[in-house]
N, C-alpha and C positions, 0 to 999 in steps of 0.2 A: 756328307752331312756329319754334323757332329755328335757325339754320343749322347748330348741332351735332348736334339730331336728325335733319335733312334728309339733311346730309352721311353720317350712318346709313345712312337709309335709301339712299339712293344705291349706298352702297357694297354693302349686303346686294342689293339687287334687280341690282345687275352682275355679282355673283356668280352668283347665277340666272339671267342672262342668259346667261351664260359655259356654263352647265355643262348648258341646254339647245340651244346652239347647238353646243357637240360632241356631244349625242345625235342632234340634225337631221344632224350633218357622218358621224355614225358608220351611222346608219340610212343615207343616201344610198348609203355604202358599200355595203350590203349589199344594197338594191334593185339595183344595179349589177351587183353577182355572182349575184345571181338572173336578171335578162334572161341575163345569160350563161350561165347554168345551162337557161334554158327554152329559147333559140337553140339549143342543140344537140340533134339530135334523140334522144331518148327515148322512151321505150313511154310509153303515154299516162295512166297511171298515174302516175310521175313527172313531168310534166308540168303536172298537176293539182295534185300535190303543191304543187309550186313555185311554181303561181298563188295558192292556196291561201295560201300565205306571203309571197307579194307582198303581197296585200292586208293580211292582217295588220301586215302593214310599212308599207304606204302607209297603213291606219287609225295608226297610232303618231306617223310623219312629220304628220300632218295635227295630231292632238291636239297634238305638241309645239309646231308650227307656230300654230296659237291661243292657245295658251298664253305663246308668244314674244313674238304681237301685244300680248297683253293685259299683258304686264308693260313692254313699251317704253311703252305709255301711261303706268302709273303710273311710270316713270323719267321720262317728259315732265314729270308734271306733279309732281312734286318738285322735277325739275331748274328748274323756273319756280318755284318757292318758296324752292328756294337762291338764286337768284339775286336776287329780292326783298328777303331777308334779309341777303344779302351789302351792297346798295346801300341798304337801313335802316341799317345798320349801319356803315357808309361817311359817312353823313350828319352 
């Protein structure tokens, strides 16, 4: 490919990058105010509640978290095609 569709793709997958790294940054949040929510004591009914929605949360945090991995690879491995392209093109 050449370095103008490269540079594309680059650009569309940091976008994605961006906009799953403020859901990982925004879920943290809210794991955060749920310990805080379970720490205080409650009837054990809310309590449950609150674990219940942990997990929830911490299953979401994990999928985005996979999901992050796997798009930094294919930004790697663009990024190594731009730059091949670049120093083709340099020649």
């Amino acid at each position: 490919m050449n370095i103008v569709n490269e540079s594309g793709y680059l650009y569309s997958l940091s976008k994605k990058l961006i906009a799953i790294n403020k859901e990982i940054h925004f879920r943290r949040e809210e794991i955060h105010k749920l310990t805080e929510q379970y720490s205080v004591g409650h009837p054990s009914e809310r309590q449950q509640k609150v674990q219940r929605q942990y997990r929830i949360v911490a299953e979401k945090i994990r999928k985005a978290v996979e999901e992050r991995q796997h798009l930094l690879t294919q930004l790697h491995r663009h990024q190594v095609a731009f730059a091949g392209g670049v120093q083709k093109e340099s020649r």
